[in-house]
C-alpha positions as CSV (number, residue, x, y, z in Angstrom):
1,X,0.0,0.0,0.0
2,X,1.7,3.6,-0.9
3,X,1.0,6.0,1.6
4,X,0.2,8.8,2.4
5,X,-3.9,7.8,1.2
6,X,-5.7,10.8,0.3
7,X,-8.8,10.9,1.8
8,X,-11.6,13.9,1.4
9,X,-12.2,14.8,4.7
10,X,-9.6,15.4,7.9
11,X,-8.6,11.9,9.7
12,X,-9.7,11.1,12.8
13,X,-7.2,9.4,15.4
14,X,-8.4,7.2,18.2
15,X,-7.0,4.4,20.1
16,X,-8.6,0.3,19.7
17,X,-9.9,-1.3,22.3
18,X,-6.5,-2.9,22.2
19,X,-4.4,0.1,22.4
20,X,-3.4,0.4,18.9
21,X,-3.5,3.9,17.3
22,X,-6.4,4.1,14.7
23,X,-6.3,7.2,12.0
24,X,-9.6,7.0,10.0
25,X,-11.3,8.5,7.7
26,X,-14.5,6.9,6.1
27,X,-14.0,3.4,5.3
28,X,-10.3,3.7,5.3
29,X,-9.1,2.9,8.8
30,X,-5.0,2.3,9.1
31,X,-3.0,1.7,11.9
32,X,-0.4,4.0,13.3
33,X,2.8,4.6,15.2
34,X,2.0,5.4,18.9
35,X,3.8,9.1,18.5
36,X,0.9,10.4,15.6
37,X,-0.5,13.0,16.1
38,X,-2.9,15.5,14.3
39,X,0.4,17.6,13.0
40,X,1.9,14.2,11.7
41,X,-1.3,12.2,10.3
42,X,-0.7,13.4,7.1
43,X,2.0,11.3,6.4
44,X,-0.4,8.4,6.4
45,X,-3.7,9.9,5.6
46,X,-3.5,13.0,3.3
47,X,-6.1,15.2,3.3
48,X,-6.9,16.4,0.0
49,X,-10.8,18.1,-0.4
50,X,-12.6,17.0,-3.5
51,X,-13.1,20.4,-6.0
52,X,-15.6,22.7,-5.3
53,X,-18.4,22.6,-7.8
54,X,-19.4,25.6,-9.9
55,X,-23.0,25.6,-9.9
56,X,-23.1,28.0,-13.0
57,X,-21.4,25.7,-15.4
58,X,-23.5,22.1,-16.0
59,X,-21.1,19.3,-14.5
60,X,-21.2,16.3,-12.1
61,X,-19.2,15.6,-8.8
62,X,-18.4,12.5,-6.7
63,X,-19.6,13.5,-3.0
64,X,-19.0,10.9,-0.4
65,X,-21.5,9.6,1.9
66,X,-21.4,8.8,5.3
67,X,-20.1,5.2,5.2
68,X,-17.7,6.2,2.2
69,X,-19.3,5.4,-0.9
70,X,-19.5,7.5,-3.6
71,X,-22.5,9.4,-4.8
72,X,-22.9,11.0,-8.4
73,X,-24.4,14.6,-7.8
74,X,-25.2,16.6,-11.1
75,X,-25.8,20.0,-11.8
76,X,-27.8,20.4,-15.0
77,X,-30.1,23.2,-16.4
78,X,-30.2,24.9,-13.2
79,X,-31.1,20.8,-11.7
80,X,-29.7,19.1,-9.3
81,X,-29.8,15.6,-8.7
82,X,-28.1,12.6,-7.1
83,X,-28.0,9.1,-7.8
84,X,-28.2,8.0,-4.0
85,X,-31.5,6.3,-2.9
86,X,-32.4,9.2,-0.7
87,X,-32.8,11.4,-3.7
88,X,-34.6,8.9,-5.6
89,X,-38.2,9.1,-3.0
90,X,-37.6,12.5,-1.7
91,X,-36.0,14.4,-4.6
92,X,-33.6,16.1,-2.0
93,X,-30.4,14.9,-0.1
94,X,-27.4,15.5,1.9
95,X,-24.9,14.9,-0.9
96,X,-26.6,17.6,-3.1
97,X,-26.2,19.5,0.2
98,X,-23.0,19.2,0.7
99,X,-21.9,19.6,-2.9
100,X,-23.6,23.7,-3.1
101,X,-21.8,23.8,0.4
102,X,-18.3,23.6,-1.3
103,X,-19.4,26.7,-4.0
């Protein structure tokens, strides 16, 4: 595995139940030296945001969910939508949310 992982969001630390340093981020969870810390997680998770989306241009984004999958959000015509099954009955979701929060 080549490290650092880039991950979209800032890694978590937290120790296992049996004492092993844990730095997570979504589904990706990897074990630690004991001295990391929050200045030095970045040498084994990188945080690197996904781009902001530009909601005056037609385009689609990749916004992760909360157990780390990927959702497809699109801007078209002024339209957003999202292929996650939340957006499917209630024609709103968080990952459209979240993707006019990063404008």
């Amino acid at each position: 595995m080549k490290l650092p992982i880039k991950v979209p969001f800032p890694p978590i630390l937290f120790t296992s139940n049996e004492g092993k340093l844990i730095a997570a981020c979504g589904s990706v969870w990897l074990e630690v030296p004991p001295e990391t810390n929050h200045a030095t997680v970045g040498q084994y998770l990188l945080f690197e945001p996904y781009p902001k989306p530009d909601p005056s241009k037609n385009g689609s984004w990749e916004i992760p969910g909360s157990q780390g999958k990927l959702y497809k959000v699109t801007l078209r015509s002024g339209q957003w939508t999202c292929d996650c099954v939340g957006f499917g009955f209630r024609r709103k979701c968080k990952h459209i949310v979240k993707a006019k929060e990063l404008k």
